[in-house]
N, C-alpha and C positions, 0 to 999 in steps of 0.2 A: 801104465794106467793113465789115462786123460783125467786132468784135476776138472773139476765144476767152477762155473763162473761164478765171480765174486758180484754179490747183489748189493745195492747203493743200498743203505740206510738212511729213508727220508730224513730223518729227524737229522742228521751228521755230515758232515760237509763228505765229499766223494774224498776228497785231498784234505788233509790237515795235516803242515808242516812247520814244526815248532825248533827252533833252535838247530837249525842246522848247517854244520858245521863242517870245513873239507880242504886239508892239504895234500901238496905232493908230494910223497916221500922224499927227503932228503933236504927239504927246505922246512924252517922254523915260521916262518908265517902261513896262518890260514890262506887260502884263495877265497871260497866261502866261510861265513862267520857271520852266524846267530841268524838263518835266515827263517821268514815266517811268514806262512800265507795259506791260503785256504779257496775250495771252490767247492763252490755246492754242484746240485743235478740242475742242469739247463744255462749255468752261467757260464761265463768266458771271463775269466783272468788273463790280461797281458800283461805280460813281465817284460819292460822297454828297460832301455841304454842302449849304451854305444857299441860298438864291438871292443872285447876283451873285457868286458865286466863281469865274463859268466855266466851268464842266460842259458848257457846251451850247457854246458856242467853240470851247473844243477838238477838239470832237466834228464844230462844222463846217469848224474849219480842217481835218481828217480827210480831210472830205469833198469836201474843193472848193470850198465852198459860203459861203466869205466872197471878198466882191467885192477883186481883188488890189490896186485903186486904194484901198481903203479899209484893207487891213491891211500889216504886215512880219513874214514869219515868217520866224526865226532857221535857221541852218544844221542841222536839228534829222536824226538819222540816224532814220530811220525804214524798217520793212522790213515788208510787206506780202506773205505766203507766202512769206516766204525771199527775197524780191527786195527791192531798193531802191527807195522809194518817196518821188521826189519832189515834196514836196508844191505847188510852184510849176511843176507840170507840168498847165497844164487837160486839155489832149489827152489825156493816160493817166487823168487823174481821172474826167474826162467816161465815157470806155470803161468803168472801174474800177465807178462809180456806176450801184446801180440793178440791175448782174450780178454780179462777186464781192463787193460789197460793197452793204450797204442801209442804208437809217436808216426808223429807224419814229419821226414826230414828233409834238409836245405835244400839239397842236390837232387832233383828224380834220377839224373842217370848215374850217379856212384850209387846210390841208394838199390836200385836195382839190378839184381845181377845179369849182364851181358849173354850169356850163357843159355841162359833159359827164358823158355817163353813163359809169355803173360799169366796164362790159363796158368801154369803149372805152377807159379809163385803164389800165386793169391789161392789155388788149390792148397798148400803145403800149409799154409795159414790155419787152414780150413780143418784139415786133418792133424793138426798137431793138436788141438785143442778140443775134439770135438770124436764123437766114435764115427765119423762118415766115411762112405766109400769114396775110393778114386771118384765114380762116376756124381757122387751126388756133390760131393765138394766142385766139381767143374761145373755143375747145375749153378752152385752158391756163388761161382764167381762170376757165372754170366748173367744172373739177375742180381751184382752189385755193380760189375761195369754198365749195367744199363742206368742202374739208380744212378752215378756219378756223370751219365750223361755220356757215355761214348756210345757212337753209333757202329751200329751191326757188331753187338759184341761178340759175336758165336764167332764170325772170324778174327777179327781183335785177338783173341784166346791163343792163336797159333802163331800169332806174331810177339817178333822181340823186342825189346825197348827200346834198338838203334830204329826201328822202322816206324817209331810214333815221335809225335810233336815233344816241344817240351809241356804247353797244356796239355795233351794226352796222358803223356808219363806223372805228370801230377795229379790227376785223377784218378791214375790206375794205383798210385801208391797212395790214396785217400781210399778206394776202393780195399786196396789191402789191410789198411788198418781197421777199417768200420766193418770186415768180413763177418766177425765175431761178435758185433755187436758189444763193443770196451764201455765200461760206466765212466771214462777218459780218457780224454784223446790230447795228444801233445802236439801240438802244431808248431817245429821248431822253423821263423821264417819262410812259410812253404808257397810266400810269393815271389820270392827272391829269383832274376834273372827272366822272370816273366813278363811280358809288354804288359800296357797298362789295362786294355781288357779283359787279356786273360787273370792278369790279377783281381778283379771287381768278379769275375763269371765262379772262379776260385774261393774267392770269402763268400760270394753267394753261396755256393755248392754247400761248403759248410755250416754255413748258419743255417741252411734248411736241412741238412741232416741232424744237426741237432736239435733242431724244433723239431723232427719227429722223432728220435730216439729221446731226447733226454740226458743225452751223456753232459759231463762236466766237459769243461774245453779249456786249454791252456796253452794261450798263443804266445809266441816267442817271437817278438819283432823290434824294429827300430824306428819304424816307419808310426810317424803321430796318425796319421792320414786314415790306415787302417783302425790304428788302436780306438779313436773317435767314432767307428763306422760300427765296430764290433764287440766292444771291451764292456762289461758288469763291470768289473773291477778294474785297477790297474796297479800292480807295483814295481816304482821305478827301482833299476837296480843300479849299483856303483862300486865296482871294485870288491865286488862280493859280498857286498851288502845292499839289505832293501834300502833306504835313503828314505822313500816316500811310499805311502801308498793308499790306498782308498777307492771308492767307486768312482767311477770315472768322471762323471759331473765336475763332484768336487776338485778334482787332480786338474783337469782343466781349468776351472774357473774361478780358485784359491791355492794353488799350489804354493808347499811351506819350506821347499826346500831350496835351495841356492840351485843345486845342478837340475830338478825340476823344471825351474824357471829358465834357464842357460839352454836346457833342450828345446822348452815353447816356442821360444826367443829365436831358436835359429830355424822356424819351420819359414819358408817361402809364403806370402802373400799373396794372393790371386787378384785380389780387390785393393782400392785404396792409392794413397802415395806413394811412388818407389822408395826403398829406403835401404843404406844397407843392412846385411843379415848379421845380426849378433854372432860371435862362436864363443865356444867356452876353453879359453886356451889351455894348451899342454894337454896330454896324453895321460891313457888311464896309469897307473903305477903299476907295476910288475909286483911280484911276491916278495922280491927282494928291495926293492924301491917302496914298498906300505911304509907312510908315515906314522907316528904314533897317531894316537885319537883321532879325528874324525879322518875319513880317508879323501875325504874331497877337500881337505886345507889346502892341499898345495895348488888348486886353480880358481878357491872359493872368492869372490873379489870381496865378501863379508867377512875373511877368516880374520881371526884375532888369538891374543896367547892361550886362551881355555881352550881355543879348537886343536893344539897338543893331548888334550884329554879325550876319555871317550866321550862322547856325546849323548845327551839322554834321548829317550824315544817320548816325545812328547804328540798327546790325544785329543785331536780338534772336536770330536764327535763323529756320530755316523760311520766309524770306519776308518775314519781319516788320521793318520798317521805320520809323523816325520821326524827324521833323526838329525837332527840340527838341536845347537847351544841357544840359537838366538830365534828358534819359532815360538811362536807364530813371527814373521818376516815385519811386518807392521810395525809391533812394537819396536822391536829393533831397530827400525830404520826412521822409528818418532824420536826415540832414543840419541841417534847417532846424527839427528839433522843439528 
């Protein structure tokens, strides 16, 4: 039986993810712990850090898409269009997956299978979710490679994913998610390994796809440059926790968090004095290496003995959010001069 697409409830954000929580079997520390964010219909949330913070985890525990023998995720309330959505449910995920909900991932060519052509992957799409036939589902796929911009799709269709570019292969696996028309769409990295054009012609692609659907959007990157270009919202991550977060303005132009700042710090300047580039020293901690309380002490150049402790989540306004002892940063640093 093909399940029915799940319809956004204007009033309710697409995503609301409250306390969510996520280790590996066999080790005693969380990877994820207490994470919290939200996106409505037409926005874009970016979720930055470094790599190994978990960006892409979250994103697949989301999904379904971490094997259940190999993870424990926490009682976490999560609601998907206004419904409750539980993430230890494959049967609803599976449904969920692919129709109201998509992921666009890192790799186009792992990501697509070698095997089969074009036409017939984004066809499969089409008919898992939907009552169409072979013929009208191949209809769907070649007026969605036209929408994402590839040309003479009717042939495109019979070609395999070794015989297209790498911008090719990322459009056609943007084409595969937006087939069904998802009320969200995950975008984990999906400029990554792309020249700098094809990444600009890509965040285009997308931000006018969702100006005319509507879908919620949740970009996964590292990259400031894009998150600036494209982001409503932003929440920084760190070791499996949000750290910071808020609409993007603010996150730019008051950021309250130590590793926040340490990120801004180390973006390259175009204009101006040479100067060198800030880093933020040491490596993210392992599950086994989490210190107690705050998780960014051990690289924080503000840490002090309470940052052994959990750290509160303290409320700037507007949205704006961050899990530091000593925010707002100001005070602290009026304090410590």
């Amino acid at each position: 039986m093909v399940e029915t697409l799940v319809e956004p409830d204007a009033a309710a954000p697409v995503l609301d993810v409250r306390d969510l929580s996520l280790r590996f079997r066999g080790f005693d520390r969380d990877l994820l712990s207490g994470l919290r964010y939200s996106v409505r219909s037409g926005e874009t949330l970016c979720i930055v850090g470094e790599s190994g913070c978990g960006k892409s985890v979250a994103s697949l525990a989301l999904m379904g898409l971490l094997p259940p023998t190999a993870v424990e995720i926490g009682a976490a309330d999560v609601r998907f269009c206004g419904e409750p959505l539980d993430l230890g449910d494959q049967a609803r995920l599976r449904s969920l997956r692919g129709a109201s909900m998509a992921m666009i991932f890192q790799e186009p060519m792992t990501s697509l299978n070698p095997a089969f052509r074009i036409g017939d992957q984004i066809a499969e799409a089409v008919m898992a979710h939907s009552g169409a036939t072979p013929a009208e589902a191949r209809e769907r796929a070649v007026a969605m490679l036209r929408k994402v911009g590839i040309p003479a799709p009717e042939e495109r269709l019979n070609e395999y994913p070794h015989q297209l570019s790498g911008g090719m292969r990322q459009r056609v696996m943007i084409a595969m998610a937006l087939v069904n028309d998802p009320a969200l769409l995950i975008a984990d990295e999906p400029t990554t390994a792309l020249d700098v054009t094809i990444q600009a012609q890509i965040l285009d692609l997308i931000r006018d796809l969702q100006a005319e659907t509507g879908m919620a959007t949740i970009m996964i990157t590292h990259d400031l440059g894009v998150v600036a270009e494209i982001a409503t919202d932003v929440a920084v991550m760190y070791a499996g926790t949000i750290v910071e977060a808020g609409p993007v303005e603010r996150i730019f132009n008051d950021p309250q968090h130590p590793y926040t700042i340490g990120l801004m710090s180390s973006v390259p300047r175009l204009s101006g004095p040479r100067q060198r580039l800030t880093t933020v020293p040491g490596t993210v901690p392992t599950p086994q290496t989490m210190p107690d309380g705050c998780r960014f002490s051990t690289r924080c150049p503000f840490a002090r003995p309470v940052c052994a402790t959990d750290p509160p989540e303290r409320e700037f306004g507007a949205g704006h959010r961050a899990l530091c002892h000593f925010a707002p940063l100001e005070t602290m640093l009026e304090r410590s001069a």
